[in-house]
C-alpha positions as CSV (number, residue, x, y, z in Angstrom):
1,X,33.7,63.6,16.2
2,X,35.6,66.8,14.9
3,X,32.1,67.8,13.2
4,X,30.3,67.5,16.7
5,X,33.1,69.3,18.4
6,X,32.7,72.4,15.8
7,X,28.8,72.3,15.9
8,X,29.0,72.5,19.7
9,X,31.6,75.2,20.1
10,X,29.2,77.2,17.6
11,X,26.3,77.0,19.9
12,X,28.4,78.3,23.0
13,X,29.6,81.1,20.8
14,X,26.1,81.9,20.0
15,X,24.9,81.0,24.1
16,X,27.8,84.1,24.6
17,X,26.5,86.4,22.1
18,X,23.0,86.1,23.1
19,X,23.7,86.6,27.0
20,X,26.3,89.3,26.0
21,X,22.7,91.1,24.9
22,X,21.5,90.3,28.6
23,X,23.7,91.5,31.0
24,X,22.8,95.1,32.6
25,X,26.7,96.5,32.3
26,X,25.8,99.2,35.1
27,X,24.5,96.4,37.5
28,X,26.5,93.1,36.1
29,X,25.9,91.0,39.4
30,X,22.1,91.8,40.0
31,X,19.0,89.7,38.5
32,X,19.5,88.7,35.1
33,X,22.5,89.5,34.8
34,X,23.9,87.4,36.9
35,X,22.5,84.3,34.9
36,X,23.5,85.7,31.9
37,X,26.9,86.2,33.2
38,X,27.2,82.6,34.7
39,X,26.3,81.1,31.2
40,X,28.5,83.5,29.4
41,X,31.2,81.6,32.3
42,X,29.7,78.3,31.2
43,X,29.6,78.8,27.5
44,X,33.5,79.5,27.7
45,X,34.2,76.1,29.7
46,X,33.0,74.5,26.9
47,X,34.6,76.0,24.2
48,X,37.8,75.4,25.8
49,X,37.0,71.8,26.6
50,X,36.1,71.3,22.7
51,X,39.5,72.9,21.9
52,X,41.1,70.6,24.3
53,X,39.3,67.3,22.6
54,X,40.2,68.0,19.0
55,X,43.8,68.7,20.6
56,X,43.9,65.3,22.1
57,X,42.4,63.4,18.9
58,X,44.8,65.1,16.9
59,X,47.8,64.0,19.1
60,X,46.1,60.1,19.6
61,X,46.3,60.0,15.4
62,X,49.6,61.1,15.2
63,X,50.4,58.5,18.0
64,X,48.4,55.8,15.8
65,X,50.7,56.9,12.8
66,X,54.0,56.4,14.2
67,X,53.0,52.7,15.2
């Protein structure tokens, strides 16, 4: 599980850097770059909810060990 977590917050870090290259920074909220932008949005969702899993599976082993 901690292996898939990694692998997929890689990908959104990559997803960011690649739509980073997309975005038109005079005109952020027209065409493009407003897709770019939302996955940029999207892409950070996830790395926080990876964060927040390998937080939780950390705390349920130390839970497991005190038992």
């Amino acid at each position: 599980m901690k292996l898939a977590t990694i692998i997929i917050s890689v990908l959104a870090l990559a997803l960011i850097v690649f739509n980073l290259t997309k975005v038109n920074f005079d005109a952020p909220f027209e065409g493009d770059s407003t897709i770019a932008l939302i996955t940029i949005l999207a892409s950070l969702c996830v790395i926080l909810m990876m964060s927040i899993l390998r937080i939780s599976k950390r705390i349920e082993q130390k839970v497991k060990e005190r038992q």
